[in-house]
DOBATI-686805 format. One line per 4 residues: number of its first residue (from 0); for each residue x, y, z of C-alpha. Coordinates in steps of 0.1 Angstrom, whole numbers. Layout:
BEGIN
NUM) X:Y:Z  ...
! end
This chain:
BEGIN
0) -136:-508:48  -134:-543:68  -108:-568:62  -135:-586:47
4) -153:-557:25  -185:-560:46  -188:-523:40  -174:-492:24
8) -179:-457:39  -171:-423:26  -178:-384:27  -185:-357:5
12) -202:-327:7  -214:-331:45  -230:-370:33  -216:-400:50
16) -220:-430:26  -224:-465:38  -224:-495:11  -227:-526:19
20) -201:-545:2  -213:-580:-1  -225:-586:-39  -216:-621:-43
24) -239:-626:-12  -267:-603:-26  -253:-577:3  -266:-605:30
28) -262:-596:69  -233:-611:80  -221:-600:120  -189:-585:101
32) -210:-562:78  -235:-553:109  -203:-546:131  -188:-524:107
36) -221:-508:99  -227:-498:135  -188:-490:139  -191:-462:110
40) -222:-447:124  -208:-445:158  -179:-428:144  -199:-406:124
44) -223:-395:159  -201:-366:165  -182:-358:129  -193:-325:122
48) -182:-333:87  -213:-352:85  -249:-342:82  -266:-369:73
52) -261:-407:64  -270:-428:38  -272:-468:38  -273:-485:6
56) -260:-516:-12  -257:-498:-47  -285:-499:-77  -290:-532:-77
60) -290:-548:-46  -301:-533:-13  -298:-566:12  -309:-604:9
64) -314:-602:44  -295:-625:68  -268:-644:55  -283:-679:58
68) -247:-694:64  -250:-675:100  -284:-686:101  -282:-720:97
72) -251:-729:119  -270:-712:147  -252:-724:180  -260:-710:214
76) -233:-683:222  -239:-672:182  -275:-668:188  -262:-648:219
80) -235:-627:200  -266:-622:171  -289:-610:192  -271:-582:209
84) -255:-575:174  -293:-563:166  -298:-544:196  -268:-523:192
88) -269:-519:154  -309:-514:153  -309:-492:190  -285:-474:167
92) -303:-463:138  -332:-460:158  -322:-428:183  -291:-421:154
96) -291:-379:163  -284:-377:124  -309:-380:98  -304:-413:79
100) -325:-420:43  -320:-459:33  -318:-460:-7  -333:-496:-16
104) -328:-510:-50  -336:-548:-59  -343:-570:-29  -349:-553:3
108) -356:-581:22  -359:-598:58  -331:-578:80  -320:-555:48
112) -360:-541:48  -354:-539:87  -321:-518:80  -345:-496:55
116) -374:-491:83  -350:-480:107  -336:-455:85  -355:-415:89
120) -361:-415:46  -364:-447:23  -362:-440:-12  -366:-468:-35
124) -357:-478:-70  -385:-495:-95  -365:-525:-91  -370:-525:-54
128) -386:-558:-36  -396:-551:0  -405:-575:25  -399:-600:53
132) -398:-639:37  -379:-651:70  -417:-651:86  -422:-677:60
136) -398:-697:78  -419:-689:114  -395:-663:125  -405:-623:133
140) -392:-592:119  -394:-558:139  -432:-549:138  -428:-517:161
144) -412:-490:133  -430:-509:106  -463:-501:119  -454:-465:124
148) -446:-458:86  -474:-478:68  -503:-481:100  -512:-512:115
152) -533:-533:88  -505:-529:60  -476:-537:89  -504:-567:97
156) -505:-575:59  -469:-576:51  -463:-593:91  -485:-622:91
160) -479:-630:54  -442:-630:51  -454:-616:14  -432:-595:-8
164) -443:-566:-25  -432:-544:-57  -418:-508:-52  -452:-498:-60
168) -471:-512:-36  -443:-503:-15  -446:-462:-22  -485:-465:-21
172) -486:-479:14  -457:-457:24  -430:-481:30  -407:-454:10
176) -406:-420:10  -396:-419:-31  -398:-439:-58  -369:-433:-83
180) -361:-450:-118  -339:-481:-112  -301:-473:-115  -309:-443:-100
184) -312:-444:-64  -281:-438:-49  -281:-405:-69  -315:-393:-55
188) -304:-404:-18  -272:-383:-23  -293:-354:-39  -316:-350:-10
192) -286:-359:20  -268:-327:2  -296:-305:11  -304:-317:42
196) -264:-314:51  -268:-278:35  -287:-266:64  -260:-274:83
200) -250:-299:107  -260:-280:141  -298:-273:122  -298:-315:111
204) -295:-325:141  -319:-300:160  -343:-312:135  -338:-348:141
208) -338:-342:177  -378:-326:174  -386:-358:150  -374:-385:177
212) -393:-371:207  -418:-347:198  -441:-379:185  -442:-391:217
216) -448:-357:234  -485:-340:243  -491:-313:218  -481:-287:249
220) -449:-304:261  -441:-303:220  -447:-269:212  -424:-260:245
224) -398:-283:234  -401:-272:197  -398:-240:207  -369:-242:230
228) -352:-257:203  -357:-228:181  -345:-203:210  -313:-223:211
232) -305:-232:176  -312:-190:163  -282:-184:183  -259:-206:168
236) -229:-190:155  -231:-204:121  -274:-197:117  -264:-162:126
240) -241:-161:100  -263:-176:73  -294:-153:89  -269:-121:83
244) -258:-128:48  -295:-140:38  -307:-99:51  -273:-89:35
248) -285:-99:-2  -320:-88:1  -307:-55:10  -284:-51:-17
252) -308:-64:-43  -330:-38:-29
! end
């Protein structure tokens, strides 16, 4: 946790947990919460205590978004210090070698519904509220992985606008993943990180390693690369572990 409770972070069960820790500020994006945020990933990069990683601000808040207090006393170097905070905390999430599910309850707004479209997995609460109201103001949010999820004419829709939109709107256009009852999203997020972490950490990783670059890839250079991953990864000690006691149980129930 930071001095100033931007965020807390724990572990269990192969999950890394990150919570933002602002609720008096409706979890809004200061530099201390975004620092500690890309701190605890980049400590997390190589834990092999972790498997996957969840961002959340709790059930009832996901994030307001920038905290206007930074916003509006905007000076030159803070603009500066801002903008490469983004770049290192968004270049993060974006080639993160871990999967990483955002789960969004109440406003998911402006940088907070950046945070989310970074993220692998968004599940959302029925209390979610997704969208990017700083374009109201004339600014831009990160139209690149927005377009990617829900296509171009919804990213267009939700760009241009600035408009919010209801957790149902939100799952019908595929802006998340999940839709869960509200109070209960930090429980679904945690559900699915456990089975993803229960495939272990070395097969999580191989797996998010083939979702980053195989898009990108022609369907030949994929299935090569796909497949070299599987020649590498079925020789892992623990896979060949898990492969022997899997054959060990059918033949004894047989």
């Amino acid at each position: 946790m930071t001095e100033d409770g931007a965020v807390r972070a724990s572990v269990a069960d192969g999950v890394g947990t990150i919570t933002f820790d602002r609720p008096k500020r409706r979890n809004a994006l200061s530099l201390e919460l975004f620092g500690a945020m890309a701190d605890q990933l980049d400590a997390w990069r190589n834990d092999d205590e972790v498997a996957a990683v969840i961002l959340t601000g709790g059930d009832d808040v996901f994030s307001a978004g920038l905290d206007l207090d930074l916003q509006s006393g905007f000076t030159q170097e803070s603009r500066k210090v801002y903008s490469e905070t983004c770049l290192r905390v968004y270049g993060t999430l974006l080639d993160y070698p871990k999967p990483t599910i955002a789960a969004c309850a109440g406003p998911t707004l402006g940088g907070g519904c950046d945070i989310a479209v970074f993220c692998d997995i968004r599940i959302g609460a029925e209390n979610g509220i997704f969208g990017f109201p700083q374009i109201k103001f004339g600014l831009t949010p990160y139209f690149s992985p927005l377009w990617k999820i829900v296509g171009l004419s919804q990213a267009k829709l939700l760009t241009f606008s600035g408009d919010r939109i209801d957790a149902h709107e939100a799952l019908r256009i595929g802006l998340i993943d999940r839709l869960v009852p509200t109070g209960e999203v930090v429980a679904a997020a945690t559900q699915l990180a456990q089975s993803i972490a229960g495939t272990t950490t070395k097969s999580a990783m191989f797996n998010k390693e083939m979702a980053l670059r195989a898009p990108a890839m022609d369907p030949i250079s994929a299935l090569s690369f796909e497949t070299s991953m599987y020649r590498e990864i079925i020789w892992h000690p623990d896979i060949v572990d898990r492969i022997g006691e899997a054959f060990g149980k059918i033949h004894k129930g047989g």
